[in-house]
Backbone as a printed PyTorch tensor [residue, N CA C, xyz], in Angstrom:
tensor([[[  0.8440,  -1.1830,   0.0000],
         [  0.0000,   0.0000,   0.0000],
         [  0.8890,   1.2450,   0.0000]],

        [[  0.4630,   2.1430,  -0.5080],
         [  1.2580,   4.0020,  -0.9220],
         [  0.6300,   4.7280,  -0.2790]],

        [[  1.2520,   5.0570,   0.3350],
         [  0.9180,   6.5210,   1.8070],
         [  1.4760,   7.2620,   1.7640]],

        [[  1.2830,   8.1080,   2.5150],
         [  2.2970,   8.9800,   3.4770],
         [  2.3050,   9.1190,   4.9640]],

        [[  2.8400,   9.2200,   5.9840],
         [  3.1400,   9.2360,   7.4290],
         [  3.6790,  10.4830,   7.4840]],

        [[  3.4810,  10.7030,   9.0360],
         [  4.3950,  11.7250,   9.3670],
         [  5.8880,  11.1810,   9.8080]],

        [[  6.6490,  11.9570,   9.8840],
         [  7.9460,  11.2940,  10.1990],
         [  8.0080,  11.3580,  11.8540]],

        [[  8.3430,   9.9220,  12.1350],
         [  8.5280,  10.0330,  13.5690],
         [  9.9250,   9.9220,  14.1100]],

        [[ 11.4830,   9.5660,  13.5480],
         [ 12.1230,   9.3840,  13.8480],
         [ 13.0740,  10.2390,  13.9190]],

        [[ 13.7700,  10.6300,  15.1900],
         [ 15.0790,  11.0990,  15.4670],
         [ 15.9120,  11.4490,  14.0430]],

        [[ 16.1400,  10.6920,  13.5260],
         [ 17.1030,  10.7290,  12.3180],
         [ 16.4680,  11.0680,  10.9490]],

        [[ 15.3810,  10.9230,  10.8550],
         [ 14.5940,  12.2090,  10.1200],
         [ 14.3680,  13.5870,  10.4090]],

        [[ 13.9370,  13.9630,  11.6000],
         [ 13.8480,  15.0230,  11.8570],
         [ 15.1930,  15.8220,  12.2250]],

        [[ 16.5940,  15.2260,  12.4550],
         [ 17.5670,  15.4810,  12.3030],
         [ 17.8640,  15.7080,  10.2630]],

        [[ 17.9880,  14.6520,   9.5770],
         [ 17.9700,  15.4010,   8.1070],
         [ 17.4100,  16.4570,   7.9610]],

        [[ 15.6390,  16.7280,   8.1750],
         [ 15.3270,  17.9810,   7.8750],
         [ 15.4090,  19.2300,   8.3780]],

        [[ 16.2470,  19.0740,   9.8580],
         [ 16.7090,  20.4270,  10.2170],
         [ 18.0270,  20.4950,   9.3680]],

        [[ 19.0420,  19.9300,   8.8500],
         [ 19.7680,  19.8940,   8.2480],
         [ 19.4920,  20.9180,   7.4580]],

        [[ 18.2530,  20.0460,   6.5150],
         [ 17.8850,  20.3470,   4.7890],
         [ 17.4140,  21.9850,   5.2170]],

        [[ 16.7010,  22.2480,   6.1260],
         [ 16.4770,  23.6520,   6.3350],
         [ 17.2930,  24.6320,   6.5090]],

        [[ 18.3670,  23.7750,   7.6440],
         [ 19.3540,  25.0040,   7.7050],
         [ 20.3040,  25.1610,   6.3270]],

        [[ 20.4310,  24.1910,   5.0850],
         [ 21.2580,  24.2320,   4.1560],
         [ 20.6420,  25.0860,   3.1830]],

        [[ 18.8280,  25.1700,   3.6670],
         [ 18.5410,  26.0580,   2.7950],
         [ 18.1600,  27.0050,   3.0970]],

        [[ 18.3190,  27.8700,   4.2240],
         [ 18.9770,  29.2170,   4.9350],
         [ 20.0580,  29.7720,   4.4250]],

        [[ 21.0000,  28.3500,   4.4600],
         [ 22.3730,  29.1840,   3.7000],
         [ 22.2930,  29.4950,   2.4230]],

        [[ 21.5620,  28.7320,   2.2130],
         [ 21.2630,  29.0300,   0.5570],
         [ 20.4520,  30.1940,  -0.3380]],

        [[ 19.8710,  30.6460,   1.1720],
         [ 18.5940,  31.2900,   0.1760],
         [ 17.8410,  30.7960,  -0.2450]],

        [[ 17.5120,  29.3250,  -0.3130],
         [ 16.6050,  28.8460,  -1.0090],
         [ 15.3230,  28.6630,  -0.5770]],

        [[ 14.0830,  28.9190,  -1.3330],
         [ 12.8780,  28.3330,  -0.9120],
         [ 12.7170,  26.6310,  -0.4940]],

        [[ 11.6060,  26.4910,   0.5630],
         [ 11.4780,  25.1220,   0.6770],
         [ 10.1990,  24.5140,   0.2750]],

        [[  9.4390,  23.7800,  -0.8410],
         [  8.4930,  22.8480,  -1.3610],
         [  8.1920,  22.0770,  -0.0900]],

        [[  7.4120,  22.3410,   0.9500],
         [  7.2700,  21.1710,   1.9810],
         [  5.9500,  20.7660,   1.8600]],

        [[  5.2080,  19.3950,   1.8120],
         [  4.0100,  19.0640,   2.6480],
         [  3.6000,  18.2650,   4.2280]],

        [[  3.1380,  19.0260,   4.4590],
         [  3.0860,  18.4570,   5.7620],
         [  1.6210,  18.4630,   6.4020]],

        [[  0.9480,  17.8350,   7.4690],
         [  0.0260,  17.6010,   7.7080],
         [ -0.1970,  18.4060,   9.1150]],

        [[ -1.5900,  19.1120,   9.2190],
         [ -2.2210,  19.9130,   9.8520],
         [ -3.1630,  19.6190,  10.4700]],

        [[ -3.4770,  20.3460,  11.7380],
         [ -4.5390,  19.5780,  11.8860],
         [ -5.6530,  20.2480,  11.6790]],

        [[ -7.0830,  19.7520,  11.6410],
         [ -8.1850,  20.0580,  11.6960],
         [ -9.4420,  19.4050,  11.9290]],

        [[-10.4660,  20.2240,  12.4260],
         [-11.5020,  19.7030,  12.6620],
         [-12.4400,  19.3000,  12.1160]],

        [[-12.8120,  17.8840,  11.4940],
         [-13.1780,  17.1550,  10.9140],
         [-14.8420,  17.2180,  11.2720]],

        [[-15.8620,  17.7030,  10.9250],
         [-17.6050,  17.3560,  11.1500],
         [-18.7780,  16.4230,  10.0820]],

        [[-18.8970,  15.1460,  10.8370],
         [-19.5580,  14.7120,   9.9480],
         [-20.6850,  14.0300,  10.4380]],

        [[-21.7920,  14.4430,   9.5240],
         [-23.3760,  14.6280,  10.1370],
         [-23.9950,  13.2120,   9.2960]],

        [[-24.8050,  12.4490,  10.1940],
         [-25.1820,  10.9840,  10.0780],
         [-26.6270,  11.1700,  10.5370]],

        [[-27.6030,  10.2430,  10.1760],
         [-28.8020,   9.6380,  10.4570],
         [-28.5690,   8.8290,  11.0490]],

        [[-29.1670,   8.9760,  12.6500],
         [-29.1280,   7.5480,  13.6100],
         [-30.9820,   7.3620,  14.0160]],

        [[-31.5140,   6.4700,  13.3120],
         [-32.8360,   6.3520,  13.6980],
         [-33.5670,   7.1660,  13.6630]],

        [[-33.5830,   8.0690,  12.6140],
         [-34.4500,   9.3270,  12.3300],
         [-33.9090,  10.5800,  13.0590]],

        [[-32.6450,  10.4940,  13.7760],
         [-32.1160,  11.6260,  14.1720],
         [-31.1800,  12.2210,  13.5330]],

        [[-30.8840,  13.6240,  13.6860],
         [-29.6110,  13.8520,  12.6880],
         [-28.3880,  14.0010,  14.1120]],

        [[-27.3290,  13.2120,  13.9670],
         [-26.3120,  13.2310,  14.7700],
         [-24.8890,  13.6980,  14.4590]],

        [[-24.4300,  14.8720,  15.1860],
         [-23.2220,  14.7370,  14.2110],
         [-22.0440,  14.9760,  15.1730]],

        [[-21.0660,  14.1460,  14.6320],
         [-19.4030,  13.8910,  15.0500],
         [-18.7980,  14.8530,  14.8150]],

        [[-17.5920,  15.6770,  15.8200],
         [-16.7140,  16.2200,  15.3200],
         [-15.3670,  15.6930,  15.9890]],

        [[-14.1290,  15.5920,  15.2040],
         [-13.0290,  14.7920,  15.8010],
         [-12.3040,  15.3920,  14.8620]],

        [[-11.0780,  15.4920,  15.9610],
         [ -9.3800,  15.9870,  15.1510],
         [ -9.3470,  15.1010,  14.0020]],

        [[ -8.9050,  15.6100,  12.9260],
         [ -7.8750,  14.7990,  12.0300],
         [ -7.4110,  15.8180,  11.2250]],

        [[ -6.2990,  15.0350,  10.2780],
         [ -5.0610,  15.6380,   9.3950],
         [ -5.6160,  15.6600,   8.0400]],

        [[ -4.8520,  16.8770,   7.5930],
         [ -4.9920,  17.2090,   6.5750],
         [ -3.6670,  17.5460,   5.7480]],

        [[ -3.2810,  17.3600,   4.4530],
         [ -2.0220,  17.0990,   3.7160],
         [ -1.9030,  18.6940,   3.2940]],

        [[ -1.1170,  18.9950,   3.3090],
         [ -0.9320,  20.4230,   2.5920],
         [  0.2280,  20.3820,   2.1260]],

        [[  0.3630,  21.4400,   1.0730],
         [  1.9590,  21.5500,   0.1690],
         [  1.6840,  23.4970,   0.3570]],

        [[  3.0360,  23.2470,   0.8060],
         [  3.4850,  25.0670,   0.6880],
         [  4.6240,  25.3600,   0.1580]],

        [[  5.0600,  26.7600,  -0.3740],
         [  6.5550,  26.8210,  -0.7800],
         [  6.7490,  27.9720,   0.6750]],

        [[  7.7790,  27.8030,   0.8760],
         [  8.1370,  28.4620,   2.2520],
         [  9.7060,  28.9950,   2.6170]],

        [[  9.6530,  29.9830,   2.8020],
         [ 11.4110,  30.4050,   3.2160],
         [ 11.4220,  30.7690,   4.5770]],

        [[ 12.4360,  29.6190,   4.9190],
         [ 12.6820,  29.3710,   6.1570],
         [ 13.8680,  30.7900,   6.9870]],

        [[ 13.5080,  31.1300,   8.2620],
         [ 14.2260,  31.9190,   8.7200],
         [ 14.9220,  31.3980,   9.8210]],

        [[ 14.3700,  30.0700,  10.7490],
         [ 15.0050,  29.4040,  11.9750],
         [ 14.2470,  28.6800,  12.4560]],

        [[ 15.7350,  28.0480,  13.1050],
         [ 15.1650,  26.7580,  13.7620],
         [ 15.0020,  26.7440,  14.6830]],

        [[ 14.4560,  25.5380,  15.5780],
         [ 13.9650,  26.0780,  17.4900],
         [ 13.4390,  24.7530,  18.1460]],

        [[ 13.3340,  24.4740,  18.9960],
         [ 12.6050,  23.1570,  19.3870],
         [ 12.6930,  23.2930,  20.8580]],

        [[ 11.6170,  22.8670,  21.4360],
         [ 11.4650,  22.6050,  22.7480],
         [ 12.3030,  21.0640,  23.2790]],

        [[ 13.4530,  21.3080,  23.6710],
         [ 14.4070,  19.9980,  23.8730],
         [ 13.7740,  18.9040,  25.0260]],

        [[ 12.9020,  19.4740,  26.1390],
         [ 12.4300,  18.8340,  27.1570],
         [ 11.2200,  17.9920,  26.8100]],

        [[ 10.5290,  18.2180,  25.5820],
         [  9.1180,  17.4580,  24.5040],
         [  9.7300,  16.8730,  23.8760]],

        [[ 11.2280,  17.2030,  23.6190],
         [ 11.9450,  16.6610,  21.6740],
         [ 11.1460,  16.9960,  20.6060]],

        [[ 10.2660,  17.9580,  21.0520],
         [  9.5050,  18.6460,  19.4730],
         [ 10.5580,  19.7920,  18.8090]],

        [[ 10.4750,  20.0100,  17.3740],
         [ 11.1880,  20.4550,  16.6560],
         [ 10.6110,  21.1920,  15.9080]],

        [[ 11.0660,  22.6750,  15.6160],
         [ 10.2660,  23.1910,  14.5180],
         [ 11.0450,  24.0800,  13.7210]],

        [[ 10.5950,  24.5320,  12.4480],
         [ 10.8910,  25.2570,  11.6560],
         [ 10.4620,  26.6010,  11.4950]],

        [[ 10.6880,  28.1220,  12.0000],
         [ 10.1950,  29.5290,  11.3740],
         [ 10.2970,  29.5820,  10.1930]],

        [[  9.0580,  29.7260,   9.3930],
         [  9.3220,  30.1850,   7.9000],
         [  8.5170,  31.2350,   7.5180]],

        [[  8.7890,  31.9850,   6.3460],
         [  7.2870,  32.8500,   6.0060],
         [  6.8480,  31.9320,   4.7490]],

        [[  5.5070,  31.8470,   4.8060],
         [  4.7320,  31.2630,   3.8250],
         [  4.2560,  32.1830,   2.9810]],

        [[  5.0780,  31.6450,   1.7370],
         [  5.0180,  32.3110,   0.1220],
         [  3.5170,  32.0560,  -0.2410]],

        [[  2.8230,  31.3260,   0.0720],
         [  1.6460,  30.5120,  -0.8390],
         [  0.5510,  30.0530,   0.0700]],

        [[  0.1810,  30.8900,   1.2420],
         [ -0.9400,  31.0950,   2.0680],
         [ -2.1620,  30.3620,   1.3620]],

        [[ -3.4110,  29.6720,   2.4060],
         [ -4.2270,  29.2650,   1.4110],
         [ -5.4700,  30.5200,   1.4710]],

        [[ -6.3210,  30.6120,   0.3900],
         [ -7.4940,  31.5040,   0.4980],
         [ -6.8890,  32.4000,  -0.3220]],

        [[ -8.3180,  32.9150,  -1.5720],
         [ -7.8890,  33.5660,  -2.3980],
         [ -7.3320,  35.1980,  -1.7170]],

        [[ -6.4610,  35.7950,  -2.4600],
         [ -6.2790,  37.2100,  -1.7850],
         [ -5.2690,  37.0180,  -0.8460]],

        [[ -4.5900,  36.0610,  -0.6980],
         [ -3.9190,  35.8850,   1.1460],
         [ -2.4100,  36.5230,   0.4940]],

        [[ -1.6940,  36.7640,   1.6990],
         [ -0.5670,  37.2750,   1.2530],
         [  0.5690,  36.6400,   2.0800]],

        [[  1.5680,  36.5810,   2.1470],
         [  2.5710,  36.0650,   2.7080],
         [  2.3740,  36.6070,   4.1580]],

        [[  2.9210,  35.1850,   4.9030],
         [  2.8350,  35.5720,   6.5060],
         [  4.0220,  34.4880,   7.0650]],

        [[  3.8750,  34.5970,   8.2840],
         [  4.9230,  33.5870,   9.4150],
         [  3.6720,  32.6010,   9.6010]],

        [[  4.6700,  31.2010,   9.6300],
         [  3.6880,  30.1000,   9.9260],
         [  5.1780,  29.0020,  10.8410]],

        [[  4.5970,  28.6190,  11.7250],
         [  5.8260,  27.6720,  12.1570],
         [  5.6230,  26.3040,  12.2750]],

        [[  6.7100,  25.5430,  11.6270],
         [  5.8340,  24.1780,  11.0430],
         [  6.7680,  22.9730,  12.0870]],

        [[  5.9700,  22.3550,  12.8200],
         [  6.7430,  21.2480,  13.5670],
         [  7.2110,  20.1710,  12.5340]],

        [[  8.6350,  20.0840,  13.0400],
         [  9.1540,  18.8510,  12.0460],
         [  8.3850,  17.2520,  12.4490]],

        [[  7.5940,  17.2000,  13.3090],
         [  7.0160,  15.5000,  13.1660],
         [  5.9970,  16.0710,  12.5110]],

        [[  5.7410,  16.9490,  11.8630],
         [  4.4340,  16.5950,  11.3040],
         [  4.9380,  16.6760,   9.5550]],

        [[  5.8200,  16.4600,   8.8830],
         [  5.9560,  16.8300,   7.9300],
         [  6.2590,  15.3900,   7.2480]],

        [[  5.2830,  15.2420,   6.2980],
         [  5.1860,  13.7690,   5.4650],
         [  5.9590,  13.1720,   5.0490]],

        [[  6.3230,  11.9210,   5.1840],
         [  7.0690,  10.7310,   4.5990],
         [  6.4770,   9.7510,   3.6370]],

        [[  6.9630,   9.7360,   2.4720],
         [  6.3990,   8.4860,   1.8780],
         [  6.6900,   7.4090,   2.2520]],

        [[  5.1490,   6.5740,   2.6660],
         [  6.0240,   5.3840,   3.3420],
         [  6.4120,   4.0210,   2.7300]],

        [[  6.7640,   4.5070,   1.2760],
         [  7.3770,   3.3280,   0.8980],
         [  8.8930,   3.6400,   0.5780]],

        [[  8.7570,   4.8380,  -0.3420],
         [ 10.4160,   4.8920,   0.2480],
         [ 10.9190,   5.4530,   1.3590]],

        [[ 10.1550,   5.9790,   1.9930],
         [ 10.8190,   6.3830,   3.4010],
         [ 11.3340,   7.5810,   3.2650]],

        [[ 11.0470,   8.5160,   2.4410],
         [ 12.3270,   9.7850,   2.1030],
         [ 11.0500,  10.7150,   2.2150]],

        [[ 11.1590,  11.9580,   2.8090],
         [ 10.6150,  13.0160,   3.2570],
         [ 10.2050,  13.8680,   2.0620]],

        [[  8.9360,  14.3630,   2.1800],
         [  8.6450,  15.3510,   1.2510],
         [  8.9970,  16.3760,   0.9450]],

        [[ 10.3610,  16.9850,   0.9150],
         [ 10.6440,  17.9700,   0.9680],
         [ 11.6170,  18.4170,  -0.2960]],

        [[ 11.5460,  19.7120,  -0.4300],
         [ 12.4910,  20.2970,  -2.1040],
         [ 12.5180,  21.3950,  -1.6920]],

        [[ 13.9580,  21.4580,  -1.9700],
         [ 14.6400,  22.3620,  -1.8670],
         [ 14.6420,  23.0570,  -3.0190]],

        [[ 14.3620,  24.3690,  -3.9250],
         [ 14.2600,  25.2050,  -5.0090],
         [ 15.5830,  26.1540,  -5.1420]],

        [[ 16.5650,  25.2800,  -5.2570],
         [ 17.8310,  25.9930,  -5.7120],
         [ 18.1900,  26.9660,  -6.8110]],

        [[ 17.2020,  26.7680,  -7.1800],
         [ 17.3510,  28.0220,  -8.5510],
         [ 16.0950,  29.0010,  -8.4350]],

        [[ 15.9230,  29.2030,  -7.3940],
         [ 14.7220,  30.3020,  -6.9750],
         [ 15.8230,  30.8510,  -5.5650]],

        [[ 15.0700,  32.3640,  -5.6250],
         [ 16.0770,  33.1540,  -4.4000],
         [ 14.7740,  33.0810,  -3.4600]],

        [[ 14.7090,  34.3260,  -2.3410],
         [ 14.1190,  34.8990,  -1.4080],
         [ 13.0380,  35.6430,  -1.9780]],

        [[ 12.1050,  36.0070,  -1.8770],
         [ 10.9230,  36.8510,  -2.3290],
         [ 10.5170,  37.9540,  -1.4570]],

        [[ 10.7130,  37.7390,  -0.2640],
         [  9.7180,  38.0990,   1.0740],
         [ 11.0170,  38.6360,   2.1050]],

        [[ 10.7970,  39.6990,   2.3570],
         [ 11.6130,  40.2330,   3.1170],
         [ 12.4170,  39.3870,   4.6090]],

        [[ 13.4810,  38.8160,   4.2570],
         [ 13.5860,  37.9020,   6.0840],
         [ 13.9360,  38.0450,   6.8770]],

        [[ 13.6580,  37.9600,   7.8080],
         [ 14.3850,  37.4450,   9.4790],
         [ 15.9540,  37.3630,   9.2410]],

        [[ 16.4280,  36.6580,   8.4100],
         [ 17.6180,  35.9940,   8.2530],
         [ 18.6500,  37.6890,   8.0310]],

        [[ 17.7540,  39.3070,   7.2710],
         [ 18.6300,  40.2270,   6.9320],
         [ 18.1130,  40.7780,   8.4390]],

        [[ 17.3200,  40.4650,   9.0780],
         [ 16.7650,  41.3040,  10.4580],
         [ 15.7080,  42.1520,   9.4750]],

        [[ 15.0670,  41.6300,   8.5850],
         [ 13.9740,  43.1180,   8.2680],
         [ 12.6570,  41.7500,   8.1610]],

        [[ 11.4770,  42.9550,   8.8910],
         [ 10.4010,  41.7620,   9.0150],
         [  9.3750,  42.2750,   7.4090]],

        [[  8.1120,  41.7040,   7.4790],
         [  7.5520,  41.6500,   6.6290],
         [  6.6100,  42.6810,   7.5930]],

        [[  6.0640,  43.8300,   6.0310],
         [  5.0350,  44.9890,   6.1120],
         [  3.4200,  44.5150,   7.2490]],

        [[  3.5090,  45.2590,   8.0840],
         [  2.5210,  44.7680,   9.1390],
         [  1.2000,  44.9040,   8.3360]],

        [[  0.9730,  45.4270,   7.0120],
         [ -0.3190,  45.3510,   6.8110],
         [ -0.4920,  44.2620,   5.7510]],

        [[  0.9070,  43.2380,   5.2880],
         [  0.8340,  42.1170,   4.3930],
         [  0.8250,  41.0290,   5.8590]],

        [[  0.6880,  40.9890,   7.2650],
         [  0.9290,  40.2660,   7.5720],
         [ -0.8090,  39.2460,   7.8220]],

        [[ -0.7230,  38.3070,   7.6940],
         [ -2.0900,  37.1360,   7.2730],
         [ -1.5610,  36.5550,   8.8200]],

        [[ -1.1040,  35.6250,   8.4790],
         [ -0.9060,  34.4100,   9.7420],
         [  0.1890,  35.0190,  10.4190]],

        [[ -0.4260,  34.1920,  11.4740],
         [  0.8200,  34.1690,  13.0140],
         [  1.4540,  32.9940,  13.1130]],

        [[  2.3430,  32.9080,  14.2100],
         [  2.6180,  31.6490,  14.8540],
         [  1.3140,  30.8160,  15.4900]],

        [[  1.6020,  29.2230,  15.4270],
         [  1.0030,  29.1830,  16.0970],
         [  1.1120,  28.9860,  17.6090]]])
């Protein structure tokens, strides 16, 4: 069977702080998908009633993203990435900060190799963190979360 997972292992989430910080040095944008969560509602007929469920689940997303830093809470072993997101969803949206935990970012699980691309022949777009200049407070969309 062809999936995707999130990556749970030490030595993945070690490559992709790697791949991030190589593409800091680089300037380069990052192609990531990774999974989000959200709240799932789904409305059923139980014996002439209408009943309805709501429960966490994931959702797959692909963003292009330029990363500004890395960070992790060492005492959880959670890991994450600062980036600004080039490619916000919703028509009209404009680039913002989004911070993406590295276990949540997809693995195919047959080959095992992380979803991620690096865009070496694309620069910076979006003003970064990385020169110390932030992005225009009235382009800003998303926060951290």
């Amino acid at each position: 069977m062809f999936g995707y997972r999130m990556s749970t292992s030490q030595a993945e989430q070690l490559y992709l702080r790697h791949l991030f910080a190589d593409a800091m040095e680089r300037r380069a944008p990052v192609e990531v998908t990774y999974f989000r969560s959200k709240k799932i509602t789904f409305t059923r007929i139980v014996d002439g009633k209408e009943e309805t469920i709501i429960y966490d689940g994931y959702v797959k997303t692909v963003r292009v993203v330029e990363p500004f830093a890395l960070d992790g809470d060492w005492d959880k072993e959670t890991h994450w990435v600062d980036v600004v997101d080039r490619s916000p969803q919703g028509a009209g949206s404009r680039p913002g900060y989004r911070r993406l935990r590295l276990d949540r970012i997809a693995v195919n699980s047959r080959t095992g190799k992380p979803l991620v691309r690096r865009k070496l022949t694309y620069g910076y777009l979006c003003p970064s963190r990385l020169d110390f200049r932030d992005l225009y407070p009235t382009k800003r969309v998303l926060a951290h979360a």
